[in-house]
C-alpha positions as a LaTeX table, in Angstrom:
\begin{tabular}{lrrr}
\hline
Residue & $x$ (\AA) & $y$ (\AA) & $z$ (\AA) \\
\hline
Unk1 & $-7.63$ & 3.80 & 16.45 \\
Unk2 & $-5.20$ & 6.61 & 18.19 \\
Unk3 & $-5.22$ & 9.88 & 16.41 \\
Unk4 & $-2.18$ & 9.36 & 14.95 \\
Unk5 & $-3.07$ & 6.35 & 12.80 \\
Unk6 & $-6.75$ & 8.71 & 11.95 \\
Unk7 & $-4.37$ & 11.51 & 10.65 \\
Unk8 & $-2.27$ & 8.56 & 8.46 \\
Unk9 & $-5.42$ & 7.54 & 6.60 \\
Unk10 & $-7.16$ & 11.19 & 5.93 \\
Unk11 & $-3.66$ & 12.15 & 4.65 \\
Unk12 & $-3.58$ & 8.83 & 2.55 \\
Unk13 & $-7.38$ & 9.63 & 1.21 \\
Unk14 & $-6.51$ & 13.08 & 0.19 \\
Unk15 & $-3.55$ & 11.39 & $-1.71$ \\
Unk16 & $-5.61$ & 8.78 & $-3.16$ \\
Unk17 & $-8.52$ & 11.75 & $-4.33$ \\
Unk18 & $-5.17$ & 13.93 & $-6.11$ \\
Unk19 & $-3.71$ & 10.64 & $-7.74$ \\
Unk20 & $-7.34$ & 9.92 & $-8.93$ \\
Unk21 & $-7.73$ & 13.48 & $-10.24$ \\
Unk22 & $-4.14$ & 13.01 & $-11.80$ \\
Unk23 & $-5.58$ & 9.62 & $-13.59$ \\
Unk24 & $-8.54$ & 11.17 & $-14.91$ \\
Unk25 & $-8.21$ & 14.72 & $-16.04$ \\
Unk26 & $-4.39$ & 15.29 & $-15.27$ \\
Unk27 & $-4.71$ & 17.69 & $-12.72$ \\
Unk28 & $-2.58$ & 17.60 & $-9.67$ \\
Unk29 & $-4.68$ & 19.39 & $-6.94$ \\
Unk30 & $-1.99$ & 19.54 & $-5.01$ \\
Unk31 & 0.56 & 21.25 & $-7.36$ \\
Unk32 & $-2.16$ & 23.62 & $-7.73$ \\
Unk33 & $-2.58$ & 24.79 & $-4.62$ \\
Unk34 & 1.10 & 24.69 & $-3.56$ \\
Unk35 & 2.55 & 26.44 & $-6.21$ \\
Unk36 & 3.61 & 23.21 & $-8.91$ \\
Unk37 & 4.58 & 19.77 & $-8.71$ \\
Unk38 & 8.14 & 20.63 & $-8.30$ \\
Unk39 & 7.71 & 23.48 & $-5.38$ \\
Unk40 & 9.20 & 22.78 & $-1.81$ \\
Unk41 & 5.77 & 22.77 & $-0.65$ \\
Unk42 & 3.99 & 20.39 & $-2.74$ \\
Unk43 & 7.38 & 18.16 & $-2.28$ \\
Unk44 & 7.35 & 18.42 & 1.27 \\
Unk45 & 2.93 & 17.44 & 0.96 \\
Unk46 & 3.81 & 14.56 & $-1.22$ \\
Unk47 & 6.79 & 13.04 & 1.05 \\
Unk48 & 4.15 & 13.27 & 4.45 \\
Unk49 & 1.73 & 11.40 & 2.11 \\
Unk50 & 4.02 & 8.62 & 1.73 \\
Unk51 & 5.62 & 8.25 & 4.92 \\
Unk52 & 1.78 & 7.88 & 6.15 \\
Unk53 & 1.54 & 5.31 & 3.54 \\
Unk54 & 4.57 & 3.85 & 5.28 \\
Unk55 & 3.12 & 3.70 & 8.46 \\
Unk56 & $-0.18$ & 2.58 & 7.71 \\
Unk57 & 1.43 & $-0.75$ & 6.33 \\
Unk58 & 2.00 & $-1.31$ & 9.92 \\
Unk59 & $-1.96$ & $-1.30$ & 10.15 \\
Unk60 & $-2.66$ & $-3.71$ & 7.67 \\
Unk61 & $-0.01$ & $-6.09$ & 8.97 \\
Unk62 & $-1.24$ & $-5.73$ & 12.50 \\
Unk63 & $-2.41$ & $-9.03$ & 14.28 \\
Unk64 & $-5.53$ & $-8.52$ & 14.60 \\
Unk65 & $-5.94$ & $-9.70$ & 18.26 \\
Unk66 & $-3.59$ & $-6.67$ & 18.97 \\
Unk67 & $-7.01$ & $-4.42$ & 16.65 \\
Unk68 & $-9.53$ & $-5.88$ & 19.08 \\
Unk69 & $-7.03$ & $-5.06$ & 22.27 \\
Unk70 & $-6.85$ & $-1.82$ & 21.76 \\
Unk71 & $-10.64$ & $-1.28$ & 20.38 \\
Unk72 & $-11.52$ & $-2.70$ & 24.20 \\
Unk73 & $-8.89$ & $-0.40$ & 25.69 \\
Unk74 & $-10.48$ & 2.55 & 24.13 \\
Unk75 & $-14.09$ & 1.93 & 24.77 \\
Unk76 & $-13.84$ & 1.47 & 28.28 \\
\hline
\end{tabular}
């Protein structure tokens, strides 16, 4: 898995945690720590979240031979 792809899904578990947070005890972690869901910031947090979702539908929809390929290419 290249670093890239690492970074998509640690950004897309952080997003999953806030939206979880949001769902349970309507807090927005992020908003709090960026200054409020409608800051630049927290905009700008919340638009890389999604365009990592974005890519990591490439993942899923990967062929898997492609997966095993480039887990060989890495481990040698």
């Amino acid at each position: 898995m290249s670093g890239l792809q690492k970074t998509s899904l640690v950004l897309l578990i952080i997003g999953g945690i806030n939206w979880g947070l949001i769902g349970f005890f309507r807090f927005d972690l992020v908003a709090a720590i960026f200054g409020g869901a409608g800051s630049a910031l927290s905009r700008l947090i919340y638009g890389i979240v999604g365009l990592c979702a974005l890519y990591c539908l490439t993942i899923l929809f990967r062929p898997s031979e492609s997966v095993e390929h480039e887990r060989e290419t890495q481990t040698r």
